[in-house]
C-alpha positions in Angstrom: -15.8 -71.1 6.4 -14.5 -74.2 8.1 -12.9 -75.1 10.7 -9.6 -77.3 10.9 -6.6 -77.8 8.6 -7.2 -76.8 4.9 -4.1 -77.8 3.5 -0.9 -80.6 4.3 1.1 -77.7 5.5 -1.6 -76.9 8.3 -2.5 -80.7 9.0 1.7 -81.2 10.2 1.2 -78.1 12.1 -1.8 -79.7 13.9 0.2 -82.8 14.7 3.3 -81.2 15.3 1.3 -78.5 18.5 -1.1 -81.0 19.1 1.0 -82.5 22.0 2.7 -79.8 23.2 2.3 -78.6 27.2 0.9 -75.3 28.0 0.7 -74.1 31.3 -3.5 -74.0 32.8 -4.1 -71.2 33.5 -7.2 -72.0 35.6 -4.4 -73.9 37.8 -2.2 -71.1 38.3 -3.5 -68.7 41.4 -3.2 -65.4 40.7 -1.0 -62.9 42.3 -3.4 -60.1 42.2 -7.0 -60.5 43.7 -9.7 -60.0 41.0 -11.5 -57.8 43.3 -8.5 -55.5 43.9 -8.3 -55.1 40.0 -11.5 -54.7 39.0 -11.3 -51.9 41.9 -8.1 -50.5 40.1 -10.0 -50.4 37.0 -13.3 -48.7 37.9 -10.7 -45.7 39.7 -8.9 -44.9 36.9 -12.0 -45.7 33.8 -13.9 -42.9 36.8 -10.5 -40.4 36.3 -10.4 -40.8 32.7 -14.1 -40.1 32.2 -13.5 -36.8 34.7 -10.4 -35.8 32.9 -12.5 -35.9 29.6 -15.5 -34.0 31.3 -12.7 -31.3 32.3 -11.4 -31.2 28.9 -14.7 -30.7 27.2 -15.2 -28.0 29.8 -12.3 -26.1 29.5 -12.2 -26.1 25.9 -15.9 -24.4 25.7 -14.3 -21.6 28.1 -11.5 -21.0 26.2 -13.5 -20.9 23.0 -16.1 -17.9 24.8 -13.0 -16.3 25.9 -11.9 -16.0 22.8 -15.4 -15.4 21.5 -15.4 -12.3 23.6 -12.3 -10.6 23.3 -12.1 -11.2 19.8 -11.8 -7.9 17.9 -13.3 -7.8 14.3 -11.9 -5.5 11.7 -13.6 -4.2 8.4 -11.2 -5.3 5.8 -10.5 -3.0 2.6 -12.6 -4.7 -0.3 -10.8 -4.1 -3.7 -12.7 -2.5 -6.3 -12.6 -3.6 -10.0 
C-alpha cells in the first residue's frame, strides 16, 4: 500500500491543504494539569472496575437465592 496521492483528485487536495495553518498544539498550554487527569482517570477506571466486581457479586447471590427457594414441580407426562 503506498503512501501519498493516488489519483489527480487527491494530488489538488494535497496542494490545496498543504498550506493551510493549524493551530500547534505542543504550543498551546493546557488548561488542565496532566497530573490532575491522569489522577481523574485512575479514580474513576478504580470505580468502574469496583462497580463491575459488585455486579458480578450480586448477580451470583441473586442467582443462589433463587437457586434455593426455587420450588420444583413433577409435571403430568402425557401418555400415548
Amino acid at each position: 500500500m503506498a503512501i501519498g496521492a493516488q489519483d489527480y483528485i487527491d494530488q489538488l487536495l494535497v496542494k490545496k491543504y498543504a498550506q493551510e495553518k493549524v493551530d500547534n498544539h505542543e504550543a498551546i498550554e493546557s488548561m488542565v494539569q496532566p497530573e490532575k487527569m491522569m489522577e481523574a482517570m485512575t479514580d474513576y477506571s478504580n470505580m468502574s472496575r469496583n462497580m463491575f466486581g459488585l455486579n458480578q457479586k450480586l448477580t451470583a447471590a441473586c442467582y443462589a437465592i433463587n437457586a434455593v427457594s426455587a420450588q420444583y414441580r413433577k409435571a403430568a407426562t402425557l401418555q400415548s
